[in-house]
KOLKOLTI-584295 format. One record per residue (C-alpha): residue in one letter; x, y, z. Coordinates in Angstrom, 3 decimals. Each point is the difference from the previous one (the first is absolute). Layout:
% KOLKOLTI-584295
+------+----------+----------+----------+
: rest :       c1 :       c2 :       c3 :
+------+----------+----------+----------+
:    A :        X :        Y :        Z :
...
+------+----------+----------+----------+
***
This chain:
% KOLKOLTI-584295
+------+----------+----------+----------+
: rest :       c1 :       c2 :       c3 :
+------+----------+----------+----------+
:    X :   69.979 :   66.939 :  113.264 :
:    X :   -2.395 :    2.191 :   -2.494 :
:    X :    1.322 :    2.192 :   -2.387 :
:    X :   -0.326 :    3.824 :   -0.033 :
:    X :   -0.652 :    0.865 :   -3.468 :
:    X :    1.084 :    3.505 :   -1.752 :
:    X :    0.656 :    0.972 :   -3.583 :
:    X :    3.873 :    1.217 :   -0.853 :
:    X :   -0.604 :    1.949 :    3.577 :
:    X :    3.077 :    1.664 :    1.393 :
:    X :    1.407 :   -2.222 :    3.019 :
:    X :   -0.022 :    3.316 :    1.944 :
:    X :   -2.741 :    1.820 :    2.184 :
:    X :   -2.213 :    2.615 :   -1.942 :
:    X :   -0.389 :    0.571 :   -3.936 :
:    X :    3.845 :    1.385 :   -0.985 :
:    X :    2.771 :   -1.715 :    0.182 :
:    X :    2.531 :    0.558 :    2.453 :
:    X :    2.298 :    1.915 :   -2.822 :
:    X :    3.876 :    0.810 :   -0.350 :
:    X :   -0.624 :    3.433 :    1.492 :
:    X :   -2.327 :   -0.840 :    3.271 :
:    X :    1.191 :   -3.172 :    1.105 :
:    X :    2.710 :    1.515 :    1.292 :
:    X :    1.270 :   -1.088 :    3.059 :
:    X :    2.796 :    0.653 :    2.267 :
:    X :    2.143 :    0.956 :    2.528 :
:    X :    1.036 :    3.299 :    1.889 :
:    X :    3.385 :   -1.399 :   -2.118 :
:    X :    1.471 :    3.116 :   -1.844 :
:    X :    2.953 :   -0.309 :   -2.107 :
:    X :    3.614 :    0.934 :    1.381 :
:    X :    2.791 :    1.219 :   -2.164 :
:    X :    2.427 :   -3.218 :   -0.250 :
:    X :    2.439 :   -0.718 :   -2.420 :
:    X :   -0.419 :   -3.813 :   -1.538 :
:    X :    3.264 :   -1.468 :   -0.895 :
:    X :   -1.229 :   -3.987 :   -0.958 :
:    X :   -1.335 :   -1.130 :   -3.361 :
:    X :   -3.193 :   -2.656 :   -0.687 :
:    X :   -2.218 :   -0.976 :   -2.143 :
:    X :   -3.260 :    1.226 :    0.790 :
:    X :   -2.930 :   -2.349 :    0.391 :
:    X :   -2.403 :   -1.211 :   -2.679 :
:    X :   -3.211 :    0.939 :   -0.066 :
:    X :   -1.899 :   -3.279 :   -0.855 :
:    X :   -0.060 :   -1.331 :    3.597 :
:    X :   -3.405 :   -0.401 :   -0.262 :
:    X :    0.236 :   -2.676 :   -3.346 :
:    X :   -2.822 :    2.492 :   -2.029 :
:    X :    1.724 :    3.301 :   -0.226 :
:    X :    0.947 :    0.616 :   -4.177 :
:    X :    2.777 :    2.113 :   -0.427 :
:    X :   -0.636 :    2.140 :   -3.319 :
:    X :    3.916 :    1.775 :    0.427 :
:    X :    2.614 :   -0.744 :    1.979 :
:    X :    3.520 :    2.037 :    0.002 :
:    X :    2.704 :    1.221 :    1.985 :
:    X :    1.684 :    3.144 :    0.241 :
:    X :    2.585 :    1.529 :    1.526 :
:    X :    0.068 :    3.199 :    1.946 :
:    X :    3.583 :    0.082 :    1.619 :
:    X :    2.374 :   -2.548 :    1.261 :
:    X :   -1.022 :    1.215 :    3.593 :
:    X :   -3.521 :    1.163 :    1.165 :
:    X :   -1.352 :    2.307 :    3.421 :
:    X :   -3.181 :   -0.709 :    1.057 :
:    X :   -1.669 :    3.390 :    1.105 :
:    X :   -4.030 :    0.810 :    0.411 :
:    X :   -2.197 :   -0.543 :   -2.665 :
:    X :   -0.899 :    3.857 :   -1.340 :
:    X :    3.443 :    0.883 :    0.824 :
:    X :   -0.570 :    1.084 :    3.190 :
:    X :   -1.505 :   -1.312 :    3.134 :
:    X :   -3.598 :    0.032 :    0.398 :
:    X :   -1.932 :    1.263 :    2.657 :
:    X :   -1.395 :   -2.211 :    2.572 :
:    X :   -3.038 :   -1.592 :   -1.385 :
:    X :    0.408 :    1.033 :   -3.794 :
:    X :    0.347 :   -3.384 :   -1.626 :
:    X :    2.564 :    0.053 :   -3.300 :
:    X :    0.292 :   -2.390 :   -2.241 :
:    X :    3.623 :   -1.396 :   -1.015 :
:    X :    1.836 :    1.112 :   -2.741 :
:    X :    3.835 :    0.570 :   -1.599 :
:    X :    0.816 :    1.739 :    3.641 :
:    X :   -1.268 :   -2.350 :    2.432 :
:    X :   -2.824 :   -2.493 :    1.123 :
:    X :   -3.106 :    1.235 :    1.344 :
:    X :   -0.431 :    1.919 :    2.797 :
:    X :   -3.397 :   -0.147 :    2.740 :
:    X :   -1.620 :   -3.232 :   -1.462 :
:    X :   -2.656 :   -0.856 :    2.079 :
:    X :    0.431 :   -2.611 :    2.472 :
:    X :   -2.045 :   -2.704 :   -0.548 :
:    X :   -2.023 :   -1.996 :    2.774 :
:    X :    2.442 :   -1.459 :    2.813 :
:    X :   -0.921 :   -3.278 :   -0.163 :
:    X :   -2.530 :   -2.685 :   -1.979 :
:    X :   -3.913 :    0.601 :    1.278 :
:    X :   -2.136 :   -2.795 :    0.539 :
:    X :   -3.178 :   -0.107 :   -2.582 :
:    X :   -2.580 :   -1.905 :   -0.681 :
:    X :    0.340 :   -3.773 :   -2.736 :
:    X :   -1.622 :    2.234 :   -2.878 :
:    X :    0.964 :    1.079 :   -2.606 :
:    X :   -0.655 :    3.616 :    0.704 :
:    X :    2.383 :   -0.942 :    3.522 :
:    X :    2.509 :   -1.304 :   -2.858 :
:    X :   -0.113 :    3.407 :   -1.915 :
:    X :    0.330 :    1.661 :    3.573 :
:    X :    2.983 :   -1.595 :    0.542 :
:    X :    1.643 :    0.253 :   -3.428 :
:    X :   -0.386 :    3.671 :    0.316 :
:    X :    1.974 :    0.250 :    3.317 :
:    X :    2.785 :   -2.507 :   -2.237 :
:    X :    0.196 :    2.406 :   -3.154 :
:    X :    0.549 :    2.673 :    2.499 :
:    X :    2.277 :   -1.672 :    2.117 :
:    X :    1.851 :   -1.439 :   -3.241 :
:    X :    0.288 :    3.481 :   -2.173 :
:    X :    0.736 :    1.892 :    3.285 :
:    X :    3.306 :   -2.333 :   -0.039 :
:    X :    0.263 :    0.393 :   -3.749 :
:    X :    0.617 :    3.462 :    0.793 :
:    X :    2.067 :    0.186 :    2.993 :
:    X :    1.764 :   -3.360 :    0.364 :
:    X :   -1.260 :   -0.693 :    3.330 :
:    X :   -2.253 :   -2.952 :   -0.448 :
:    X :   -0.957 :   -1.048 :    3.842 :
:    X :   -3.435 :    0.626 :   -0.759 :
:    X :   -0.473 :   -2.723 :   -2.982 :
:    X :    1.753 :   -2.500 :    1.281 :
:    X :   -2.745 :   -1.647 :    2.117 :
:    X :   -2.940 :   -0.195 :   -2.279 :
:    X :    2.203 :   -2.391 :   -2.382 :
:    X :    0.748 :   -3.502 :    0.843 :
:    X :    3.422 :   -1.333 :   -0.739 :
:    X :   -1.645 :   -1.931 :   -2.550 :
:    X :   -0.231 :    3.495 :   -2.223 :
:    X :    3.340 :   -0.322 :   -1.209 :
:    X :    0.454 :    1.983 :   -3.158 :
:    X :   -1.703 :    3.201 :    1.529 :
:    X :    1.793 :   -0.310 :    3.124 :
:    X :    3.785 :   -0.718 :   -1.798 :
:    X :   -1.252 :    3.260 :   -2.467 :
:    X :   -1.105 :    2.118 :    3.496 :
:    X :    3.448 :   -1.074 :    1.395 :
:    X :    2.371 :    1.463 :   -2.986 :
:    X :   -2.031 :    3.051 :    0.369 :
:    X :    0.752 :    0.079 :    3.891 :
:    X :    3.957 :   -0.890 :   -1.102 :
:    X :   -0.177 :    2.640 :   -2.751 :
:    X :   -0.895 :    2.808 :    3.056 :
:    X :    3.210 :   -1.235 :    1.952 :
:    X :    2.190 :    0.149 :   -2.353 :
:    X :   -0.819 :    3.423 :   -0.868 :
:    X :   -2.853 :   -0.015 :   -2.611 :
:    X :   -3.006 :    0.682 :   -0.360 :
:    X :   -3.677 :   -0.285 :   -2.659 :
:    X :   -1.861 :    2.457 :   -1.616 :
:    X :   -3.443 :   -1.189 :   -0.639 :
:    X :   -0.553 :   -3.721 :    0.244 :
:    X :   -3.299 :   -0.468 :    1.782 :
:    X :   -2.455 :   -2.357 :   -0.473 :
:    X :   -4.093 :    0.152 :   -0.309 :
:    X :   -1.508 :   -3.773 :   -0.132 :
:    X :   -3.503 :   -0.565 :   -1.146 :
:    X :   -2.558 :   -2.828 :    0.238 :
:    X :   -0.336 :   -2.200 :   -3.681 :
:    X :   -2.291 :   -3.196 :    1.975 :
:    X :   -2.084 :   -0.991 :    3.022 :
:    X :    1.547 :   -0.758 :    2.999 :
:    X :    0.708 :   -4.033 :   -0.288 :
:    X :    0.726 :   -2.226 :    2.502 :
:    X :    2.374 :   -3.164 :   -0.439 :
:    X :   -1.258 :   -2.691 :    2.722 :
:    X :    3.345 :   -2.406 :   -1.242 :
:    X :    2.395 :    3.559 :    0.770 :
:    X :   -2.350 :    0.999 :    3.076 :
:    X :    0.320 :    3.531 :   -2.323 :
:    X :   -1.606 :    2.466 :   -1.401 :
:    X :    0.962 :    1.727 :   -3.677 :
:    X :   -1.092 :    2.763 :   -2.238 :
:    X :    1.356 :    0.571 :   -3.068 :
:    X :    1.582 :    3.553 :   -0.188 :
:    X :    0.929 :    2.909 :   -2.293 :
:    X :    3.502 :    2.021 :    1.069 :
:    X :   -0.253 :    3.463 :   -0.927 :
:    X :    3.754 :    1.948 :   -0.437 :
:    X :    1.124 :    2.978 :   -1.948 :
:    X :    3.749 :    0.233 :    0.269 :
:    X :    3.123 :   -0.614 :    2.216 :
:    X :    2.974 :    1.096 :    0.058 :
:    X :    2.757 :   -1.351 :    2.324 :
:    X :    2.769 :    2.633 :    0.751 :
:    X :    3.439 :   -2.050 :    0.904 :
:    X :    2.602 :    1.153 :    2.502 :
:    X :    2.562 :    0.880 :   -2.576 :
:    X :   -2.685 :    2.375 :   -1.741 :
:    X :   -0.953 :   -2.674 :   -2.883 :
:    X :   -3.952 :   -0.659 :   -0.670 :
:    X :   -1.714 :   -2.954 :   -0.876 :
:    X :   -3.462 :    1.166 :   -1.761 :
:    X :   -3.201 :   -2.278 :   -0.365 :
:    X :   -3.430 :    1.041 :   -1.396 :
:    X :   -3.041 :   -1.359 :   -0.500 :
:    X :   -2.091 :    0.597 :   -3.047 :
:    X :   -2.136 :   -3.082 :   -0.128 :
:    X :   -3.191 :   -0.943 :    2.456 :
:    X :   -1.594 :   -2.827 :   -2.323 :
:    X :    0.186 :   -3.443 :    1.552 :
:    X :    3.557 :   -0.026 :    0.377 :
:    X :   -0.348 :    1.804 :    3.103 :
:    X :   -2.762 :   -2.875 :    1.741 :
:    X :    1.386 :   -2.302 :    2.597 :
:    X :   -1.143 :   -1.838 :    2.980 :
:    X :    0.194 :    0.860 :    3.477 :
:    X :   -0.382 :   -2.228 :    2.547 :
:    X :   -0.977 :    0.418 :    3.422 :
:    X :   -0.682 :   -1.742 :    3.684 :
:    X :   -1.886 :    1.077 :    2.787 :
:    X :    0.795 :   -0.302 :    3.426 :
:    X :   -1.241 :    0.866 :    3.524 :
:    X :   -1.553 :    2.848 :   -1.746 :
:    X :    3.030 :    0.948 :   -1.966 :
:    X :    0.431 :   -0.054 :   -3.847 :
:    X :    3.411 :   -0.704 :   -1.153 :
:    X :    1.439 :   -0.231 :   -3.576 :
:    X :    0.956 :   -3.444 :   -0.727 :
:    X :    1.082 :   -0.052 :   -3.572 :
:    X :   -0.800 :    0.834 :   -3.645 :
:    X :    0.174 :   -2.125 :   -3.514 :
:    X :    1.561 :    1.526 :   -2.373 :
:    X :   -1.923 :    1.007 :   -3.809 :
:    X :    2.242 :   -2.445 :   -1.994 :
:    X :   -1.946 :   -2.836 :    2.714 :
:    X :   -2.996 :    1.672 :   -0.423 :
:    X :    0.229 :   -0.557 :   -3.924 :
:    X :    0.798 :   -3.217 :    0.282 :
:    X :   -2.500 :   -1.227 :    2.124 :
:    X :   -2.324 :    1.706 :   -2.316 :
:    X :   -1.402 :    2.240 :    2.686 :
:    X :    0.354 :    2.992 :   -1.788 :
:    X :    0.681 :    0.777 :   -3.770 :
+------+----------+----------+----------+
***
């Protein structure tokens, strides 16, 4: 299979990248007033094995937290909000129902992978992560374990401010005949995140860095006219097998 060739493109359709601010996604799902009463750790934010984490810290707000709306007050139907200190995010944007079939391209590949960012920062954001579990393969373990102790973080009371995700094109679309898979080498793009516990504590990650540190590669298969994420090596391989510096 040829190779569709572009030069640090973004994976995503058009010239911008799907950033923090419009890629959200979401639900109808509007925060209710609940009182949390168990304690956790909250999840780490490297899931994806390229994510650097320039400050990390934890502080505590009370011994007990109440989630409320984000804003301090409920939003109107249709006015998103992003989370914050009072409560997650309100009117994301619901992403598409279900995987679309497109075309063994690369430009089908970046069609898909912007339904996935949606569908993966729209659960980000509300917990509710039906709509990115079926472009993933079991074999995409460390996103899907990292997408999961977001979704347990929700249920126990919790929530995430920021968090999302952009991912942009650094190679060609490859194909590995041995695999039967495609790869392209890919840059994750993340500002901050900040996990709010049930018993009010924070866990705080940012990202200052987007030098190599922040290439991996994700892999892909394509079937009956679906694309599905298949799995992704990790930087540390990638600079050991001397594909990048």
């Amino acid at each position: 299979m040829g190779s569709d060739i572009i030069n640090r493109r973004t994976l995503l359709t058009g010239t911008a990248l799907l950033g923090l601010g419009g890629l959200l996604t979401a639900c109808g799902q509007q925060a209710a007033n609940e009182a949390a009463t168990t304690a956790t750790a909250a999840p780490s934010e490297t899931a994806t094995g390229v994510a650097s984490e320039a400050a990390s810290e934890s502080v505590t707000l009370s011994s007990v937290i109440t989630r409320g709306y984000s804003g301090g007050s409920k939003a109107p139907n249709g006015e998103y909000r992003e989370a914050d200190e009072y409560g997650m995010a309100q009117n994301v944007p619901l992403p598409k129902a279900k995987p679309q079939q497109y075309p063994e391209t690369f430009a089908g590949l970046r069609e898909m992978m912007t339904d996935w960012v949606r569908a993966r920062n729209y659960g980000i954001q509300t917990g509710d992560m039906q709509y990115v579990w079926p472009y993933m393969l079991d074999t995409y373990e460390k996103d899907i374990k990292f997408l999961k102790d977001i979704e347990g973080l929700y249920q126990r009371g919790g929530w995430v401010i920021a968090g999302t995700s952009d991912f942009q094109a650094e190679s060609t679309l490859n194909y590995d005949d041995k695999a039967k898979e495609y790869w392209v080498l890919t840059r994750r793009l993340w500002t901050y995140a900040i996990y709010v516990n049930p018993d009010g504590s924070r866990t705080e990650h940012s990202n200052t860095k987007h030098d190599n540190n922040e290439i991996f590669m994700m892999r892909y298969r394509y079937k009956d006219g679906y694309w599905y994420l298949s799995g992704y090596v990790s930087n540390k391989q990638l600079r050991e097998q001397g594909i990048i510096q």
